[in-house]
C-alpha positions in Angstrom: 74.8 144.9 105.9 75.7 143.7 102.5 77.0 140.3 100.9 80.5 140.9 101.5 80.3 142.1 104.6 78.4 138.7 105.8 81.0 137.0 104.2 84.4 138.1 105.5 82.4 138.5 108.8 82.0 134.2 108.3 85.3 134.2 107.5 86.9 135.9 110.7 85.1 133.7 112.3 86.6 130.8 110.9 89.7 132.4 111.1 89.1 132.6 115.0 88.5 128.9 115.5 91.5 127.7 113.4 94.0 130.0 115.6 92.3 128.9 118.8 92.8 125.1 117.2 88.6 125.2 118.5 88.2 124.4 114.6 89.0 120.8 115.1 86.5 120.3 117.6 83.7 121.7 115.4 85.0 119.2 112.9 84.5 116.5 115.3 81.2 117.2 116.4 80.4 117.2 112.9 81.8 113.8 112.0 80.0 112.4 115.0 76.8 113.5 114.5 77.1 112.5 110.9 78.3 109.5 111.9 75.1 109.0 114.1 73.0 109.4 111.4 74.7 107.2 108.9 74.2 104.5 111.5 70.8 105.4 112.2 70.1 104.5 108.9 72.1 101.8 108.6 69.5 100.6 111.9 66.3 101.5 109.8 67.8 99.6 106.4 68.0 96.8 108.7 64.6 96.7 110.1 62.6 97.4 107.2 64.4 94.3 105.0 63.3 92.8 107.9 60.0 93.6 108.1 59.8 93.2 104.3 61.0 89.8 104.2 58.2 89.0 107.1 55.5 90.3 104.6 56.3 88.2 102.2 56.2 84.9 103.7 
C-alpha cells in the first residue's frame, strides 16, 4: 500500500463522518479533551507559583 493510497483512504474516511454529521462529534471530543488539558495546566501553573512563593519566604 502506497502513499496515496493511505491518503485518499484518510480522506473517505473523513468524507464518511462529515455526511453522517459524526464529524462534529469528533470535533467535540477534541475541544474537550483539549480543553481538559489547558485547565490542567492552568491547575499546575497555580500550584507551583504557589509552592514557589512558599520557598521563598
Amino acid at each position: 500500500m502506497n502513499f496515496i493510497q493511505v491518503t485518499r483512504s484518510s480522506i473517505d474516511m473523513a468524507d464518511i463522518f462529515r455526511a453522517d454529521g459524526k464529524i462534529y462529534v469528533v470535533i467535540a471530543v477534541i475541544g474537550i479533551v483539549f480543553l481538559g488539558i489547558v485547565a490542567y495546566l492552568m491547575y499546575l501553573d497555580r500550584k507551583i507559583t504557589t509552592l514557589e512563593n512558599a520557598n521563598k519566604e
